[in-house]
C-alpha positions in Angstrom: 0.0 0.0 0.0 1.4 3.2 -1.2 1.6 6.8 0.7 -1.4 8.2 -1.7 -3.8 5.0 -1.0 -3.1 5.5 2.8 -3.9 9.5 2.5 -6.8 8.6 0.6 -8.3 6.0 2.7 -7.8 8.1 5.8 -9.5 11.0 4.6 -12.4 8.7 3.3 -12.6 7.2 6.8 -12.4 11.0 8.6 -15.3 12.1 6.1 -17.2 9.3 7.5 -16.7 9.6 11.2 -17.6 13.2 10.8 -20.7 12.0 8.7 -21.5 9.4 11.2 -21.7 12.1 14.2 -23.7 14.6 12.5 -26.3 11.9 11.7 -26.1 11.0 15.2 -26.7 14.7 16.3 -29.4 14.7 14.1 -30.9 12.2 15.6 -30.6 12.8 19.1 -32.5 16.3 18.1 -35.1 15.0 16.6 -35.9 12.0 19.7 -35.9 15.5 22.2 -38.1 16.9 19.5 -40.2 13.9 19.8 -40.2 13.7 23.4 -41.7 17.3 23.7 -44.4 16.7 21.2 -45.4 13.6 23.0 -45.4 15.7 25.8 -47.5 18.2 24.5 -50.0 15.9 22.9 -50.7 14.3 26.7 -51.5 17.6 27.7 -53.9 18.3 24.7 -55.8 14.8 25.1 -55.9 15.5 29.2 -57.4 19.0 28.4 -59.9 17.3 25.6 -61.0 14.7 28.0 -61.3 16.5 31.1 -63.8 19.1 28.8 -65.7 16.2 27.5 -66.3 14.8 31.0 -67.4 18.3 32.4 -69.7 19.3 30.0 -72.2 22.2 30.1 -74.8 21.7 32.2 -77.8 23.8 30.3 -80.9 25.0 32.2 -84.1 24.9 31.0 -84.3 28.8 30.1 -80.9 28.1 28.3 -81.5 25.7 26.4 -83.1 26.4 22.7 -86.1 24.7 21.2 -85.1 22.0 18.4 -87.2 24.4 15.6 -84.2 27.3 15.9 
């Protein structure tokens, strides 16, 4: 194996490593990203279902006859 091979394959390999970590930044990012969102979507469905189990209670004088 000659000098130039050797150069070669070590830049190769160094483009590669440096490829390999910014995928793995990437990806790290994008699990806290999905962490959040999960996060945020509990929230949503505990507001939705504590509004659906509440409810509005109507009166009589509040509520409208079915002809309106």
């Amino acid at each position: 194996m000659n000098e130039e091979t050797l150069e070669r394959l070590e830049l190769k390999l160094a483009y590669m490593e440096r490829a390999n970590q910014d995928l793995s930044d990437v990806v790290y990012r994008q699990q806290r990203e999905i962490a959040a969102l999960r996060d945020q979507i509990a929230a949503l469905v505990s507001r939705v279902e504590s509004m659906r189990t509440e409810g509005q209670q109507y009166t009589a004088e509040q509520e409208r006859p079915p002809h309106y």
